[in-house]
Backbone as CSV, one residue per row, in Angstrom:
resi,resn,N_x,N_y,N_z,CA_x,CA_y,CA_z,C_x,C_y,C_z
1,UNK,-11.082,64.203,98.249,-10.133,63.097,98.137,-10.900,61.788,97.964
2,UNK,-10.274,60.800,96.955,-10.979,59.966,96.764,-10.222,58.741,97.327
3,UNK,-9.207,59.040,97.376,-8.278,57.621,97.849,-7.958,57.937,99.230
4,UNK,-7.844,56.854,100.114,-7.932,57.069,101.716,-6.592,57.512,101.675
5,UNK,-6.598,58.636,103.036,-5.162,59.078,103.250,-4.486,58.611,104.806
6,UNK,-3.440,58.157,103.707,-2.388,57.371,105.268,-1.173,57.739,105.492
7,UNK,-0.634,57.674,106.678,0.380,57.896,107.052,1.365,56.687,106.754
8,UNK,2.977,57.085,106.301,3.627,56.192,106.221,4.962,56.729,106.590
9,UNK,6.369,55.470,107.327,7.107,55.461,107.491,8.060,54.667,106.842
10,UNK,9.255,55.222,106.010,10.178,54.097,105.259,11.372,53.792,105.896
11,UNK,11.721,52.312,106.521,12.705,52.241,107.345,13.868,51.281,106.220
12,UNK,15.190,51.444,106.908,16.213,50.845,106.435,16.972,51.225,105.415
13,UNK,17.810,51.025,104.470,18.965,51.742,103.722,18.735,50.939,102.646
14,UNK,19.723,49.856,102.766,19.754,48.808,101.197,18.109,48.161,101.033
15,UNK,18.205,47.163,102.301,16.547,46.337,102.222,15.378,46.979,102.675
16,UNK,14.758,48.100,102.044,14.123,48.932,102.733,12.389,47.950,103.197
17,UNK,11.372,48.425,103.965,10.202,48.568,103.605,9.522,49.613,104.447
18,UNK,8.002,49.539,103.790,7.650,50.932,104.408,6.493,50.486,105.188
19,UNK,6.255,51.346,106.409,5.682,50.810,107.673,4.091,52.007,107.473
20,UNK,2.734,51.362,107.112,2.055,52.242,106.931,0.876,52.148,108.088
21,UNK,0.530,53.602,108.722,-0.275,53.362,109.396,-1.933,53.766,109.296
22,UNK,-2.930,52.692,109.399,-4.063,53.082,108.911,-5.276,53.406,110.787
23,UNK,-6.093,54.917,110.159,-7.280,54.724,110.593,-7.978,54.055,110.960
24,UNK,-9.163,54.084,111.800,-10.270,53.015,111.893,-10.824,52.875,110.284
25,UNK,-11.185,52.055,109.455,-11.775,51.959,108.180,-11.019,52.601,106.942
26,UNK,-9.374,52.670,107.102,-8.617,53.035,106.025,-8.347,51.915,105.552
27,UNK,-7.658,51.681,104.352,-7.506,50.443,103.976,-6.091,50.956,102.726
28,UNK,-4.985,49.676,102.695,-4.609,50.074,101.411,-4.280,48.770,100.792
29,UNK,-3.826,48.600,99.515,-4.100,47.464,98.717,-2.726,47.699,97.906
30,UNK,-2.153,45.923,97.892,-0.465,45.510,97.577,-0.554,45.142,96.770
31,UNK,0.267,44.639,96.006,0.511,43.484,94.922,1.258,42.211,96.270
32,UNK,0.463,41.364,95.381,0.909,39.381,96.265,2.537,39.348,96.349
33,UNK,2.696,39.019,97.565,4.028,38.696,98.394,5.014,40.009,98.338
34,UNK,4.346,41.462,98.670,4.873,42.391,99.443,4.372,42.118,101.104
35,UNK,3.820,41.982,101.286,3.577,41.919,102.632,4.342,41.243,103.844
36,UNK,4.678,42.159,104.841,5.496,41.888,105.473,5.255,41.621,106.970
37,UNK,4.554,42.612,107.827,3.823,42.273,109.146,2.784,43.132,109.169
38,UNK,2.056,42.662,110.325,1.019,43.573,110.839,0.336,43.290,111.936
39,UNK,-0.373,44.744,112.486,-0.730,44.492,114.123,-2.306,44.083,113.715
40,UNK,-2.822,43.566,115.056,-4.214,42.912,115.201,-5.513,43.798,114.622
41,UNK,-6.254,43.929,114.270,-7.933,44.338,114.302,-7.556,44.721,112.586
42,UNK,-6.360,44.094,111.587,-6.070,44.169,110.417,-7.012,43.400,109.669
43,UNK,-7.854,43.454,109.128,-8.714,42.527,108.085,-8.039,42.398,106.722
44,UNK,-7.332,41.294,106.405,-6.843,40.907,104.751,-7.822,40.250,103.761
45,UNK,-8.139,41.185,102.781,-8.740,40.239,101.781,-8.272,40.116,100.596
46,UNK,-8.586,39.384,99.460,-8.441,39.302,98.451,-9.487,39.803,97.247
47,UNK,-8.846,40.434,96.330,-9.821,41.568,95.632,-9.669,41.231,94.466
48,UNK,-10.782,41.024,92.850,-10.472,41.122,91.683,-9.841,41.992,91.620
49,UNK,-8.940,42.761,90.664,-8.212,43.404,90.140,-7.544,44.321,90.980
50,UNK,-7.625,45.822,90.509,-6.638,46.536,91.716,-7.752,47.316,93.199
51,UNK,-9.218,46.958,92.981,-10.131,47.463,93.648,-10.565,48.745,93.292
52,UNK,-10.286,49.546,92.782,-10.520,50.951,92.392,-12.306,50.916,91.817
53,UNK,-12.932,49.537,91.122,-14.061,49.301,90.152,-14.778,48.736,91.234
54,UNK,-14.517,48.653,92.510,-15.440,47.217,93.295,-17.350,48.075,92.957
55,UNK,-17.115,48.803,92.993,-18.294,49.627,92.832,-19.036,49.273,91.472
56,UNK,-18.480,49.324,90.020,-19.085,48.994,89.408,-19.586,48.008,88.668
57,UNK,-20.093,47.328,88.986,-20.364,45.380,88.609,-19.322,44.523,88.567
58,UNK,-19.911,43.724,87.218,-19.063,42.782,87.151,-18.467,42.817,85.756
59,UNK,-18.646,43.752,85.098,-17.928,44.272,83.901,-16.632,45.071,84.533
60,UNK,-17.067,45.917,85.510,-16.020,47.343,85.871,-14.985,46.425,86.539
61,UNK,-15.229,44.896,87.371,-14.081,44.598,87.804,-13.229,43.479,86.699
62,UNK,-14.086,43.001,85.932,-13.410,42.323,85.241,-12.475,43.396,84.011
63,UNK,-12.465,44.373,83.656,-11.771,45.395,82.852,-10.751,45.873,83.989
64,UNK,-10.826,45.938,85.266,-9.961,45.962,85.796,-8.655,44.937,86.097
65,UNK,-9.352,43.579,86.371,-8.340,42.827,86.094,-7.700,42.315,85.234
66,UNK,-8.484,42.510,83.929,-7.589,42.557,82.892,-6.822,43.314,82.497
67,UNK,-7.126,44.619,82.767,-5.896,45.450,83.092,-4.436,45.212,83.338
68,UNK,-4.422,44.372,84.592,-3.460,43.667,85.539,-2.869,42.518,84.931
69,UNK,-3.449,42.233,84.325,-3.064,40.882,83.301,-2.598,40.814,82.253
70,UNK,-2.714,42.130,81.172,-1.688,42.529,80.349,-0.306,43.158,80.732
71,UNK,-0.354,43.658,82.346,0.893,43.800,82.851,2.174,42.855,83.379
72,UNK,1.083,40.984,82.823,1.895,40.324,83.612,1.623,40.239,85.363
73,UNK,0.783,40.925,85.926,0.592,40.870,87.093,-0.680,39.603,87.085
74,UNK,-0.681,39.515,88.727,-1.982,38.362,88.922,-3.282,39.243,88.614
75,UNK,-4.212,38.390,88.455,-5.705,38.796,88.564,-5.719,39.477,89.772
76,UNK,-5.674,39.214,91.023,-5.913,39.708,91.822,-4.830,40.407,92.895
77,UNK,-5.439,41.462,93.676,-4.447,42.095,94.703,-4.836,41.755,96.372
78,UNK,-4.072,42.280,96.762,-4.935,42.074,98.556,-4.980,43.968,99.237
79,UNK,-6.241,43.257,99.906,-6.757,44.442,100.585,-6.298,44.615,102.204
80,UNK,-6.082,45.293,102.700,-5.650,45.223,103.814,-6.739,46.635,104.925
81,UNK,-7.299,46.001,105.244,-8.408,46.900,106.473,-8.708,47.314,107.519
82,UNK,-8.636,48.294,108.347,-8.084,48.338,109.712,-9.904,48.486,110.207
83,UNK,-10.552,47.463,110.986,-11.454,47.140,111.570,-11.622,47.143,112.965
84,UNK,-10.117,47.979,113.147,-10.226,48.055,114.889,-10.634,49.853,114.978
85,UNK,-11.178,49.701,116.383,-11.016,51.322,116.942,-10.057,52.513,116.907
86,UNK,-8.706,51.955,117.007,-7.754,52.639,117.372,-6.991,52.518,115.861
87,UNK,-5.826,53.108,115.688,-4.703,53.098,114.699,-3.990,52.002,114.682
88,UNK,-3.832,51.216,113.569,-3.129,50.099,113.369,-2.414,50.687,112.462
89,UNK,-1.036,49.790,112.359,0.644,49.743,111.614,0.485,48.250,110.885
90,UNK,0.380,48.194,109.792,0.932,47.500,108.950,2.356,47.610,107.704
91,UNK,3.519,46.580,107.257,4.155,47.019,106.770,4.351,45.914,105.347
92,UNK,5.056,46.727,104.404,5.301,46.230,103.175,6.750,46.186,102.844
93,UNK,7.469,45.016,102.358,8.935,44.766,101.938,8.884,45.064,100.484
94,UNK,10.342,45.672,100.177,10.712,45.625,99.183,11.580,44.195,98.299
95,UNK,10.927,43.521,97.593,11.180,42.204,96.906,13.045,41.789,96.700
96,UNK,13.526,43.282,96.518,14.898,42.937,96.464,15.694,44.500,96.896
97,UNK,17.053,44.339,96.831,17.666,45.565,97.344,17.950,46.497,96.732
98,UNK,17.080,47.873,97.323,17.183,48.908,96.958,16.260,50.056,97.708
99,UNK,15.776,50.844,97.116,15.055,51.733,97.365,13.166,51.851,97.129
100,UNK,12.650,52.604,98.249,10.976,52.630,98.525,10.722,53.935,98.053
101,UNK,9.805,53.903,96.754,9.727,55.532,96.483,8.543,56.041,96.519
102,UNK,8.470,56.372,97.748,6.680,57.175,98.033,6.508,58.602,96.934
103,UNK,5.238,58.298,96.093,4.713,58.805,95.368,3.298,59.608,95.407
104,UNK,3.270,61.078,95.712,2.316,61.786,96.178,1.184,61.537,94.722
105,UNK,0.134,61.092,94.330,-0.424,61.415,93.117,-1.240,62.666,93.205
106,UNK,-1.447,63.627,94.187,-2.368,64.482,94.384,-1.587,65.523,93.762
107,UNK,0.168,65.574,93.977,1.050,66.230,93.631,1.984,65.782,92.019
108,UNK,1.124,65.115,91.697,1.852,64.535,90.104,0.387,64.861,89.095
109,UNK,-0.318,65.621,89.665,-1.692,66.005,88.644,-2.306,64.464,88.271
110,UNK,-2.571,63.580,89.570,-3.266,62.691,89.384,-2.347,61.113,88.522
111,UNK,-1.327,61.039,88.176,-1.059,60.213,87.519,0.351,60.055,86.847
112,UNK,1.104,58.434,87.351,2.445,58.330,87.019,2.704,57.356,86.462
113,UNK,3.550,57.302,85.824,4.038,55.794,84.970,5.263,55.397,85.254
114,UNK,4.994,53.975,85.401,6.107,53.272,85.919,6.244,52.302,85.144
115,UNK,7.662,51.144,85.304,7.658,49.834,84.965,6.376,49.197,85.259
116,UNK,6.348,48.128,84.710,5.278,46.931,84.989,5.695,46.150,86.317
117,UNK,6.831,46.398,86.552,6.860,45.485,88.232,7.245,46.493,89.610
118,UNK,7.043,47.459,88.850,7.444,48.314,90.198,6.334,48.623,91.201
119,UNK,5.294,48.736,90.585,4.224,48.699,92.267,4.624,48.177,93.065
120,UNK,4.715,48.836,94.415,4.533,48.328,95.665,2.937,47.927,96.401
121,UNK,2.423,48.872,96.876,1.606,49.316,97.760,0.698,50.485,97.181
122,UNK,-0.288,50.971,98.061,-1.011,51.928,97.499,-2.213,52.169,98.659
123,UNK,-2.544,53.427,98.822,-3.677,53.600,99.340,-5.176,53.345,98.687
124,UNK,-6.073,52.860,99.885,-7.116,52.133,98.491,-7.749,52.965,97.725
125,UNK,-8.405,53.140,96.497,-9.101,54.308,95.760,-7.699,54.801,94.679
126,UNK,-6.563,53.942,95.012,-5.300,54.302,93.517,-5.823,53.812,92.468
127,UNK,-5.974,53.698,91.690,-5.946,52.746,90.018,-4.749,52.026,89.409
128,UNK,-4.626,50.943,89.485,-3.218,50.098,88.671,-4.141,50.369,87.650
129,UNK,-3.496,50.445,86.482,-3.604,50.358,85.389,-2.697,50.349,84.135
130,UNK,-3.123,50.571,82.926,-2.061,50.034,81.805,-1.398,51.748,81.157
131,UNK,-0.679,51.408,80.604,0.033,52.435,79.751,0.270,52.085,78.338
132,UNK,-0.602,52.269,77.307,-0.072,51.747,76.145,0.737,52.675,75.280
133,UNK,2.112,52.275,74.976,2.781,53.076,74.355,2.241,53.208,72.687
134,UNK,2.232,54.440,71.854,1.864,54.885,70.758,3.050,55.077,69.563
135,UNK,3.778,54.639,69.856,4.827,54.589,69.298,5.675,53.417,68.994
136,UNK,5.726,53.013,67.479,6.351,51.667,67.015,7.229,51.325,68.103
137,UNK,8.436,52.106,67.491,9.593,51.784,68.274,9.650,51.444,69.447
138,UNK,9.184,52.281,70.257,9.283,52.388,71.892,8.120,50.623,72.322
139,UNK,7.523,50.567,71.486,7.148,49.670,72.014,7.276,48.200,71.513
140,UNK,8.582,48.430,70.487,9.366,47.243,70.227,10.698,47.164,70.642
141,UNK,11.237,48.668,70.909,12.491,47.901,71.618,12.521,48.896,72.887
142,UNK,11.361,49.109,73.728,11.710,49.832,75.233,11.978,48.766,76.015
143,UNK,11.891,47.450,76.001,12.335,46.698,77.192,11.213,46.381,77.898
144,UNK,9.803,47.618,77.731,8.653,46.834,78.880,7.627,46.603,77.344
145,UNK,7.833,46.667,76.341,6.789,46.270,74.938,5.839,47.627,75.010
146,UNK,4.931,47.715,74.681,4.074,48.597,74.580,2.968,48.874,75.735
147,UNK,3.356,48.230,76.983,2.808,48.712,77.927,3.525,48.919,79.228
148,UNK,3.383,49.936,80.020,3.836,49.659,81.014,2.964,50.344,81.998
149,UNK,2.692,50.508,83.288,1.933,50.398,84.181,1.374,52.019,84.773
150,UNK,0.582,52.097,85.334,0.036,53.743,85.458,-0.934,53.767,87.186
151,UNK,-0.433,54.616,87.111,-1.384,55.034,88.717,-1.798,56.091,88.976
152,UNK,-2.991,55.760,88.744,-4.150,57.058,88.831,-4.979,57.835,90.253
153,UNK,-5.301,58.628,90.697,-6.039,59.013,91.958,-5.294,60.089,92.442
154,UNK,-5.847,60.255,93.637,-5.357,61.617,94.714,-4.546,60.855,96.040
155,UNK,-4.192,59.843,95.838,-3.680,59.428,97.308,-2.225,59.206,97.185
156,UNK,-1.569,58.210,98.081,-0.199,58.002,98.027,-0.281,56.725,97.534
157,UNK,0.599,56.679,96.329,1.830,55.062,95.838,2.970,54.584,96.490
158,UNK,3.633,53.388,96.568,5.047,53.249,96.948,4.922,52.254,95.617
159,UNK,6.384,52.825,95.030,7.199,51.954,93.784,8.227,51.817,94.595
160,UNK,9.025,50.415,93.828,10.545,50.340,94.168,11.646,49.862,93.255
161,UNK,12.647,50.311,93.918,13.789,49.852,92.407,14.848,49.392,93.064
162,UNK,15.760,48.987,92.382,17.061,48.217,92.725,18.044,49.318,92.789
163,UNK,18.902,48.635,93.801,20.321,49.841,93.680,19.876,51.227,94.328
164,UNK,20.656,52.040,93.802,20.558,53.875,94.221,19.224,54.336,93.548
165,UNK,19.112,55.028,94.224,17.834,56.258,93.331,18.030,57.364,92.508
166,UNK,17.962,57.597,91.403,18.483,59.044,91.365,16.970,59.581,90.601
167,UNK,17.028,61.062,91.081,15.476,61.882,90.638,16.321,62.989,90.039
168,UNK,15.323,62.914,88.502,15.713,64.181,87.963,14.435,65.038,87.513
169,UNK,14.677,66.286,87.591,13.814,67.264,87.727,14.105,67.664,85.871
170,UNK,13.377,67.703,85.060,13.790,67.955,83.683,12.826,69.241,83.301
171,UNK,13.576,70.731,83.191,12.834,71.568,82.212,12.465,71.651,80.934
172,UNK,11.484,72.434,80.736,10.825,72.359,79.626,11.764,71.917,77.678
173,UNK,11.818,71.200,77.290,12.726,70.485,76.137,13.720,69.945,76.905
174,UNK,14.118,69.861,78.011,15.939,69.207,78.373,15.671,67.470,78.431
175,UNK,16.306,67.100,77.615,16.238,65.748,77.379,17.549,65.411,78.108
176,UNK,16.799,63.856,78.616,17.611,63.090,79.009,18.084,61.799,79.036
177,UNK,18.661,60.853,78.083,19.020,59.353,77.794,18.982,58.663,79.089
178,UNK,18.775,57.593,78.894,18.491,56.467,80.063,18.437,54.667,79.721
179,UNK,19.565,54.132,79.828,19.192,52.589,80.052,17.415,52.203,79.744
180,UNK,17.368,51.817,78.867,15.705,51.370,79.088,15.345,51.046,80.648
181,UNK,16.412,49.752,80.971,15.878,49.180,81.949,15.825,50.025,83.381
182,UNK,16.605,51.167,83.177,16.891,51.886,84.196,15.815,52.666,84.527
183,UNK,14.934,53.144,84.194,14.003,53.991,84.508,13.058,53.320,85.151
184,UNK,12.647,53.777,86.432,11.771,53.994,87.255,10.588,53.861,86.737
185,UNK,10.420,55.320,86.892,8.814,55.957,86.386,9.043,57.521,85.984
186,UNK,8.028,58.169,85.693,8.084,59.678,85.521,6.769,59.993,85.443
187,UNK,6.471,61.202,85.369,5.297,62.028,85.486,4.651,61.678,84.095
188,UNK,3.782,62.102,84.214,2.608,62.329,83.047,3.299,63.197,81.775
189,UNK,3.589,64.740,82.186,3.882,65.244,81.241,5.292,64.897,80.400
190,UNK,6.551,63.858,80.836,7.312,63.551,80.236,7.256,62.732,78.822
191,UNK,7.598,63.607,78.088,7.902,62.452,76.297,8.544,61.658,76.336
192,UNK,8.311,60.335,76.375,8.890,59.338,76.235,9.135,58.471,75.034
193,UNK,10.722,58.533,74.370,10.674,57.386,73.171,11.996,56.676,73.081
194,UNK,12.344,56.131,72.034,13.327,55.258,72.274,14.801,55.720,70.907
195,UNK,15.618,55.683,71.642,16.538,56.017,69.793,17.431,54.639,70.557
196,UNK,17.820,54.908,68.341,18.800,53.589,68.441,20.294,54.405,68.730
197,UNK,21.316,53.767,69.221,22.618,54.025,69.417,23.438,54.725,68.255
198,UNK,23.255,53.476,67.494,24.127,53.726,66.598,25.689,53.945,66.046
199,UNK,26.134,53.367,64.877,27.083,53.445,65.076,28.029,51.564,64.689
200,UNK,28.592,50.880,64.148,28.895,50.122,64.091,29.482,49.250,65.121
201,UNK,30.674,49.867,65.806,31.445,49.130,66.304,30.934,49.416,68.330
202,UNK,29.252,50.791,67.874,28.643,50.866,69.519,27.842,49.619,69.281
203,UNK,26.959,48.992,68.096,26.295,48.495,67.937,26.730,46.508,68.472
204,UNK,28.015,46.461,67.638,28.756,45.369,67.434,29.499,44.887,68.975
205,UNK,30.251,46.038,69.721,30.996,45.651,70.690,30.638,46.810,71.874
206,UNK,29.882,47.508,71.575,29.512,48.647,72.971,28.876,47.604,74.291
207,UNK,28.473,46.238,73.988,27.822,45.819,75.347,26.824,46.698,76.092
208,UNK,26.274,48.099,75.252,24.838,48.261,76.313,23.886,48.119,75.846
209,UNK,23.634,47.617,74.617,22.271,47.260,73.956,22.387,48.180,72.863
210,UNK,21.360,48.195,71.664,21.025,48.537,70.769,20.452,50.206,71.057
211,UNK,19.737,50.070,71.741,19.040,51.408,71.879,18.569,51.579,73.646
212,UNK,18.280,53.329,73.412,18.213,53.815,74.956,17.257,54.972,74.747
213,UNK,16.368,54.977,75.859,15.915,55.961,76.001,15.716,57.149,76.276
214,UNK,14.520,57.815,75.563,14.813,59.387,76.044,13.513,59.988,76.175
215,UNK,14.056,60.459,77.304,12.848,61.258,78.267,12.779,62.860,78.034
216,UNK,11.787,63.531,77.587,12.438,64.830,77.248,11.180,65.854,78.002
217,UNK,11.454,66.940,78.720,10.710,67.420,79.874,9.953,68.351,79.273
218,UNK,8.710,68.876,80.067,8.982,69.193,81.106,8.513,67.777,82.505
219,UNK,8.797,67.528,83.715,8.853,66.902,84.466,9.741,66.060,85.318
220,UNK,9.267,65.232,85.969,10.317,64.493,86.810,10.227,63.226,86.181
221,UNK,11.536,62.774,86.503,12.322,61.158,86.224,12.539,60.485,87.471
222,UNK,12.526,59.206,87.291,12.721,58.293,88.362,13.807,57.622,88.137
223,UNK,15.178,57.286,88.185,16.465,56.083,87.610,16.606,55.208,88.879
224,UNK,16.772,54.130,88.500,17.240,53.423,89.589,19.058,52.713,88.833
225,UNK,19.600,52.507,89.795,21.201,51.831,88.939,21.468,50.267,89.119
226,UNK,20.239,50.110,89.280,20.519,48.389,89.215,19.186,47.500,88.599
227,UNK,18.983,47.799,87.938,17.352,46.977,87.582,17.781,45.391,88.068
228,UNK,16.681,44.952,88.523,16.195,43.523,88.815,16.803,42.071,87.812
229,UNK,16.422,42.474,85.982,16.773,42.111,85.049,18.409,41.753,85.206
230,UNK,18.990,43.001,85.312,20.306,43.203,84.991,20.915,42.652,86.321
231,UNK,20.773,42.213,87.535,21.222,41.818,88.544,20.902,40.258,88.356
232,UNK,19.782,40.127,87.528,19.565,38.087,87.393,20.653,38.225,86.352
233,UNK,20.729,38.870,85.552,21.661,38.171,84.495,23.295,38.138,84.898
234,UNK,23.150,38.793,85.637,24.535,38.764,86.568,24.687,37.666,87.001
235,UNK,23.994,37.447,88.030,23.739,35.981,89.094,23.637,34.676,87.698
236,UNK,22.638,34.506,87.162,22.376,33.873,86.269,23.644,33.476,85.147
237,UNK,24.433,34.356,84.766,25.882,34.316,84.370,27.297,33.458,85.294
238,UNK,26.966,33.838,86.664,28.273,33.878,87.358,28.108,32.126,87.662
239,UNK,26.682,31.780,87.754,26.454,30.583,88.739,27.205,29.259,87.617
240,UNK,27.445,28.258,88.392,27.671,26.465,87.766,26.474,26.584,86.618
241,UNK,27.340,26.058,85.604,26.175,25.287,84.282,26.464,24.107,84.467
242,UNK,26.014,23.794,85.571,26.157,22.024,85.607,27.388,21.571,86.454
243,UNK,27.192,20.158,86.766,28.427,19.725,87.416,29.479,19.862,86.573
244,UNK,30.803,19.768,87.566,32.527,19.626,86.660,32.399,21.031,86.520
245,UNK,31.595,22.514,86.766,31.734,23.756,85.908,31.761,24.639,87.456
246,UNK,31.993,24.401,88.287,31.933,25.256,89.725,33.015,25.832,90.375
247,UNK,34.685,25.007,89.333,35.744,25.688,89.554,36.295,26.616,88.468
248,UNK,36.620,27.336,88.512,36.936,28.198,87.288,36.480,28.467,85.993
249,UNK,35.553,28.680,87.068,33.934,29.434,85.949,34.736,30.843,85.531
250,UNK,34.826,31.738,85.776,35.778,32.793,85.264,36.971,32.895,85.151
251,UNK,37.515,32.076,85.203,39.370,32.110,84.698,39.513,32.162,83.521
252,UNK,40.598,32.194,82.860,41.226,32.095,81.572,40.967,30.577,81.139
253,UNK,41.808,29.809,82.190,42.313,28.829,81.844,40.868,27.837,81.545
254,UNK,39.741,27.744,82.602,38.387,27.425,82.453,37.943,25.962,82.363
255,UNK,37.601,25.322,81.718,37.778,23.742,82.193,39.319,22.871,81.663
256,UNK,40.333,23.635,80.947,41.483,23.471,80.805,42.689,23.525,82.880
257,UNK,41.487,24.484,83.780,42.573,24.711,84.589,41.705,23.530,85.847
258,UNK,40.644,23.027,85.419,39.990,21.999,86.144,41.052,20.656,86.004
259,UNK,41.710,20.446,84.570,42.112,19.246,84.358,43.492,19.178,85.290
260,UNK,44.557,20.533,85.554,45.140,21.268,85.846,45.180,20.626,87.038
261,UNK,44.037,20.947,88.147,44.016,21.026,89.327,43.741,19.292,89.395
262,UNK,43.404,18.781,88.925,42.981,17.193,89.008,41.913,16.979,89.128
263,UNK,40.912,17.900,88.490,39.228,17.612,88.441,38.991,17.271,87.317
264,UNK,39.231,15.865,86.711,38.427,15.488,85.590,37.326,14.517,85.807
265,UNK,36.717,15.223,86.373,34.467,14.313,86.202,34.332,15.007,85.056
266,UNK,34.676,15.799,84.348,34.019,16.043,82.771,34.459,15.188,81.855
């Protein structure tokens, strides 16, 4: 085993996070502002890239953090080190509401692909790394461009997603369509590409986008039913565009039922 092995606990329902406990000299390594608490003899540092390269110069870490940087992530991650004698508990939040999905990599033949923002956490000795998609399409209209994120090693991951979870187990050819934005992650051996809808009046007035993906097995799927995206544009939709616009933002009647009520500041 190359990546330290830790014990972990995932508490809570909607706002989950997961409570991990390290060895004397285990260590595991987050992405910036998961972190949530932790007990004493914890050493935090800050690491070029995802740490997996600290070993090999200053080439091996700088290819690492650039890595991280075509994902949109920071240059750097934090390390977290248990420097005491005894067993320390440290824990990690999930950024918004939904679900913590502990990911065995020893049991995924070393390696999974996910969105670009779904890392959580990780035991140290994982690999963040990139995923470049090979395929026009998929990597002009999948929603994450032509890369999205990969985790390599023998230890444990935590990803997370919005909303419900759902896991599908896909045999060998059984394809399965999916929301771009909806997908999780999946195994290694899943085909991943993109079709268009199609169709005029799916294209013109269907409201789910142009095209969706398809995952076709053998392996496992990850869905989540609320992506992050699709919950800002919600919020981002519902809220005031400005003063005079905070009453009957969704009515019919709309700044006609403002004048109505006797609100004319517009």
């Amino acid at each position: 085993m190359n990546a330290h092995e830790i014990d972990y606990e995932i508490h809570g329902e909607e706002m989950q996070y997961v409570e991990i406990e390290l060895d004397p000299r285990e260590a595991v390594i987050a992405e910036a502002g998961s972190f949530m608490m932790m007990e004493s003899d914890i050493q935090m540092d800050t690491i070029f890239g995802d740490g997996s390269n600290q070993d090999k110069g200053v080439l091996g870490k700088l290819f690492s953090a650039g890595k991280r940087l075509l994902t949109g992530e920071s240059l750097f991650m934090t390390a977290f080190l248990n420097i005491g004698q005894g067993k320390r508990k440290l824990s990690f939040a999930s950024p918004y509401p939904g679900k913590i999905i502990p990911i065995d990599l020893s049991e995924k033949d070393g390696k999974f692909i996910c969105q670009k923002d779904a890392f959580l956490c990780a035991a140290q000795g994982v690999s963040v790394g990139i995923e470049f998609s090979k395929r026009l399409g998929r990597g002009l209209f999948g929603g994450e461009g032509f890369i999205m994120q990969k985790l390599e090693g023998d230890g444990m991951a935590f990803v997370h997603s919005g909303g419900t979870t759902a896991k599908k187990v896909l045999a060998p050819g059984e394809v399965l369509k999916v929301d771009t934005g909806c997908i999780i992650g999946f195994t290694h051996t899943i085909d991943y590409d993109i079709s268009f809808i199609g169709g005029i009046r799916n294209t013109v007035f269907g409201g789910e986008g142009l095209f969706f993906a398809t995952l076709k097995g053998p392996g496992t799927v990850y869905i989540q039913s609320l992506p992050f995206s699709r919950l800002a544009g919600r919020i981002w939709a519902a809220a005031p565009q400005g003063q005079g616009k905070d009453r009957g933002e969704g009515s019919i009647l709309g700044g006609l039922g403002d004048i109505l009520d006797g609100d004319n500041r517009f």
